[in-house]
Each structure stands twice: as C-alpha cells, then as structure tokens.
C-alpha positions as semicolon CSV with decimal commas, in nm:
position;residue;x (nm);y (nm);z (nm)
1;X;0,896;-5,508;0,128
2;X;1,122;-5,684;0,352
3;X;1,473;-5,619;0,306
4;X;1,453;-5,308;0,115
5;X;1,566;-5,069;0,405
6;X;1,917;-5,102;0,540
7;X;2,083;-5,014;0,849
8;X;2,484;-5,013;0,705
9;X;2,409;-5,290;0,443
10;X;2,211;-5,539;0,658
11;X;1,859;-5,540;0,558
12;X;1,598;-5,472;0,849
13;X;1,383;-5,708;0,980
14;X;1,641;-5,976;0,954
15;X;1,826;-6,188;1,147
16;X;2,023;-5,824;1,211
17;X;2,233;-5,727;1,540
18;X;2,085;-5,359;1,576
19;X;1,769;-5,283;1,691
20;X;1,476;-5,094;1,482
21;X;1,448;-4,761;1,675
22;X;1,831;-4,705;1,588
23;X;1,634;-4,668;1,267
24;X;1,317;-4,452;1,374
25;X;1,553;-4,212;1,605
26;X;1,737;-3,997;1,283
27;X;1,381;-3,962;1,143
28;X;1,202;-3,852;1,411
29;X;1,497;-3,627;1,446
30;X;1,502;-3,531;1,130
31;X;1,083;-3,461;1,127
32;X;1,124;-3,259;1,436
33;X;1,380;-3,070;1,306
34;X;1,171;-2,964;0,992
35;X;0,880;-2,889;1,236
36;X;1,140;-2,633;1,406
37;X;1,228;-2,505;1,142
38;X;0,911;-2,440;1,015
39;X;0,758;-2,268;1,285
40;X;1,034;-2,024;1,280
41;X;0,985;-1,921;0,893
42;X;0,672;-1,882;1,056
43;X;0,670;-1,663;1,274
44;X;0,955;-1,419;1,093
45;X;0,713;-1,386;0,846
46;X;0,461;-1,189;1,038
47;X;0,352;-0,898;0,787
48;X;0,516;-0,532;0,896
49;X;0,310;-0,344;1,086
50;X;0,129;-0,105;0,848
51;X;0,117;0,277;0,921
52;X;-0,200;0,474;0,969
53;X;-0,519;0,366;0,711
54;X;-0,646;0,628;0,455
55;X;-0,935;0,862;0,612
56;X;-1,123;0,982;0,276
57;X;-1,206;1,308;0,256
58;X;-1,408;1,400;-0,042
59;X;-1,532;1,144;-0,312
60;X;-1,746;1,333;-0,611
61;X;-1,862;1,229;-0,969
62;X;-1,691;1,445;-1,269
63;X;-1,809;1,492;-1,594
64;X;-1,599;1,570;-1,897
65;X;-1,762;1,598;-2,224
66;X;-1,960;1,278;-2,170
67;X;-1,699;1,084;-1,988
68;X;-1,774;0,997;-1,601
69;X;-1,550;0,940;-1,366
70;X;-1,556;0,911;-0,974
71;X;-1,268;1,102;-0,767
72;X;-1,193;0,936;-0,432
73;X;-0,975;1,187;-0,201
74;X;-0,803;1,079;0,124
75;X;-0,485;1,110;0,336
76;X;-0,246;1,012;0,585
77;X;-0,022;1,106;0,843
78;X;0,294;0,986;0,791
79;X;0,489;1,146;1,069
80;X;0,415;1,386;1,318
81;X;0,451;1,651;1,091
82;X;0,424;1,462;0,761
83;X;0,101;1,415;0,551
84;X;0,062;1,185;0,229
85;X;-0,241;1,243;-0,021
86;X;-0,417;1,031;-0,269
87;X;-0,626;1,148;-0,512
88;X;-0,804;0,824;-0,658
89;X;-1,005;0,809;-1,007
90;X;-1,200;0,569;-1,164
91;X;-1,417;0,575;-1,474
92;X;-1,784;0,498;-1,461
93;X;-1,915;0,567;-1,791
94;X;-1,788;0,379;-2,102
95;X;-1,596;0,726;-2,265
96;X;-1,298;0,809;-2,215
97;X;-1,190;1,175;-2,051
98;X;-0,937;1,428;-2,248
99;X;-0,633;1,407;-2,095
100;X;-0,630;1,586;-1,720
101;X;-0,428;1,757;-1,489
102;X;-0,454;1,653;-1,116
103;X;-0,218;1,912;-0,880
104;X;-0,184;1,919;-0,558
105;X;-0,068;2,300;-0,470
106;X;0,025;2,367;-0,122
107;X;0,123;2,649;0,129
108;X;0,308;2,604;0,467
109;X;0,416;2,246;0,284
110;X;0,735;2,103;0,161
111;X;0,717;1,800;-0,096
112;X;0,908;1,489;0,022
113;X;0,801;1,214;-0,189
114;X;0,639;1,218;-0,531
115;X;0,553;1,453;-0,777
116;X;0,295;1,739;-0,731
117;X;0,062;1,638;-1,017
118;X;-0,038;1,362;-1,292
119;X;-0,156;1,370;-1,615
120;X;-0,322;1,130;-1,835
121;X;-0,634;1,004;-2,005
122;X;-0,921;0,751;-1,769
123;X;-1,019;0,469;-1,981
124;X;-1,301;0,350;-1,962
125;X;-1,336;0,078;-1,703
126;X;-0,999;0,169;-1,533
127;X;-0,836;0,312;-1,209
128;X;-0,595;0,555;-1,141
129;X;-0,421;0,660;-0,813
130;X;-0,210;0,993;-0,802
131;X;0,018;0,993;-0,430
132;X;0,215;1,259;-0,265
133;X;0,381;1,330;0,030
134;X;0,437;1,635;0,220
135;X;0,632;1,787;0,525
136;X;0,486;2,049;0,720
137;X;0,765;2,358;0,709
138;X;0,944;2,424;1,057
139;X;0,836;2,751;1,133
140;X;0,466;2,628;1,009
141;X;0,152;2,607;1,265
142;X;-0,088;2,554;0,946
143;X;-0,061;2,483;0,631
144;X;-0,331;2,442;0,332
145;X;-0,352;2,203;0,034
146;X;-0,555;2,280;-0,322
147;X;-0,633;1,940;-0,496
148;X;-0,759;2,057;-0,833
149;X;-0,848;1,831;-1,169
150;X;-0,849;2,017;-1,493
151;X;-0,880;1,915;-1,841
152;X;-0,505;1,981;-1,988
153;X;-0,586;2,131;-2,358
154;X;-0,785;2,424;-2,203
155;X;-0,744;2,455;-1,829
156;X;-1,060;2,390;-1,755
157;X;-1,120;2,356;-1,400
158;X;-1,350;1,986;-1,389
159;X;-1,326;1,961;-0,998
160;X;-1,170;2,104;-0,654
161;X;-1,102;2,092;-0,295
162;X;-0,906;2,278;-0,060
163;X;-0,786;2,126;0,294
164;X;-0,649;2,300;0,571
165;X;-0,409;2,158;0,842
166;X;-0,315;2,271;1,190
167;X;-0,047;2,128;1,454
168;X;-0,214;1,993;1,784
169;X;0,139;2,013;1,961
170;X;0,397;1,859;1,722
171;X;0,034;1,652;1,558
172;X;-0,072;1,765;1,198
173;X;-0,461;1,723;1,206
174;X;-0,696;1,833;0,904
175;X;-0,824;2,166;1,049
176;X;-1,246;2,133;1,127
C-alpha cells in the first residue's frame, strides 16, 4: 500500500522532503470539523417544547344497534383564556356504527380553530379523533360546553356530557 497516498504527486513514505503529519493535520481538521458540526445539528434539533398534556374528562362505552365503541373526552388549555377539546372514539366490537354526529355546542365560547362537529361511520377496529378550539368571550367569567354524539339518520341522542368553565383571574379552569 505504499505509494498510493500523495502529498502534491510524491508518494508518502518515500524518500519524500515533507513530513507525514503535514498529511494527518487537514484530516484531523477536517474530522473535527464534522464533529462540530455535528454537535450543533444536535443540539438545534431539540424537540419544541410541547404545550399543556390532555387531562381526560369522561371516557364511556356506546352502543349503537350492536356496534361498540369507546368515547375518550379530554381538553386543554391553550391560552389563558383559550380551551381545546378532543372527543376521541374507537370501536370495540367488530360492527360498524350508522353514521354519527359528534357537536360540541357552547355558551360564553367563541370557536377559533376547527369545526364544531364531525360526522362519519367507526369501523370496526379503527380510531377517530374530533378537535376544537375555543376562546372564552371578553366579557365572559364562565362559560359551558355540551359534547353530544347522536346517530345522524334519526337524532338519536347515543351519549352526552356537559362541562362548565370558570376564570381563576385571567385562568380558564373546568368548574368543580
């Protein structure tokens, strides 16, 4: 393997001039300079801080003409005055439901993100997650949220909750 690395044409090992570590100093430059620059990918790749975790509030089993499915409610604040909720189902029988309603109908609230409601048929074997956001009004001290599930062809109320918020200063809470 003699003779196969070159320092400007002159093989090394050689009867050549320049020394070896003229050699060995650009890479161990070079390595340390990937090693920099690899610990600062690092460490700008440090996950965002996540906001507050989901505190569930309800979780029932729902039957629907022989289909079974398990609703999972919880929620967030978002800001001070700013709530988020998700209304989680998953099926845990092997029918599948008529197609359903889930609404989320507030008072003292003003939507900011998402829709008020989803519709659709649980599989069996599958999940489904319905999120949305809401802003407390201004003039508001309290305000209360109905989470309902119906079956869509007759109205048919399958399941319900109601929550009820207060302000601790300028802090929503869920009302005790």
């Amino acid at each position: 393997m003699l003779g196969i690395c070159t320092i400007a044409g002159e093989p090394i090992g050689r009867s050549s001039a320049r020394p070896v570590a003229r050699v060995l100093y650009p890479v161990t430059m070079l390595r340390c300079a990937v090693a920099v620059l690899g610990l600062t990918l690092a460490c700008g790749c440090n996950k965002a801080t996540t906001g507050p975790t989901l505190t569930p509030i309800s979780t029932d089993t729902v039957e629907d003409q022989g289909a079974t499915f398990q609703v999972v409610v919880s929620w967030r604040k978002v800001a001070a005055r700013e709530v988020e909720f998700v209304i989680k189902m998953t099926a845990t029988g092997i029918e599948q439901t008529d197609k359903l309603v889930a609404d989320v109908k507030t008072h003292g609230f003003v939507i900011t993100q998402g829709v008020p409601d989803w519709s659709g048929f649980i599989q069996p074997r599958e999940k489904y997650s319905h999120t949305v956001s809401y802003k407390l009004l201004d003039d508001a001290d309290s305000a209360r949220a109905e989470l309902t599930i119906r079956r869509s062809l007759d109205s048919t109320l399958l399941w319900d909750t109601e929550l009820l918020f207060d302000t601790d200063g300028d802090e929503i809470r869920l009302a005790e």
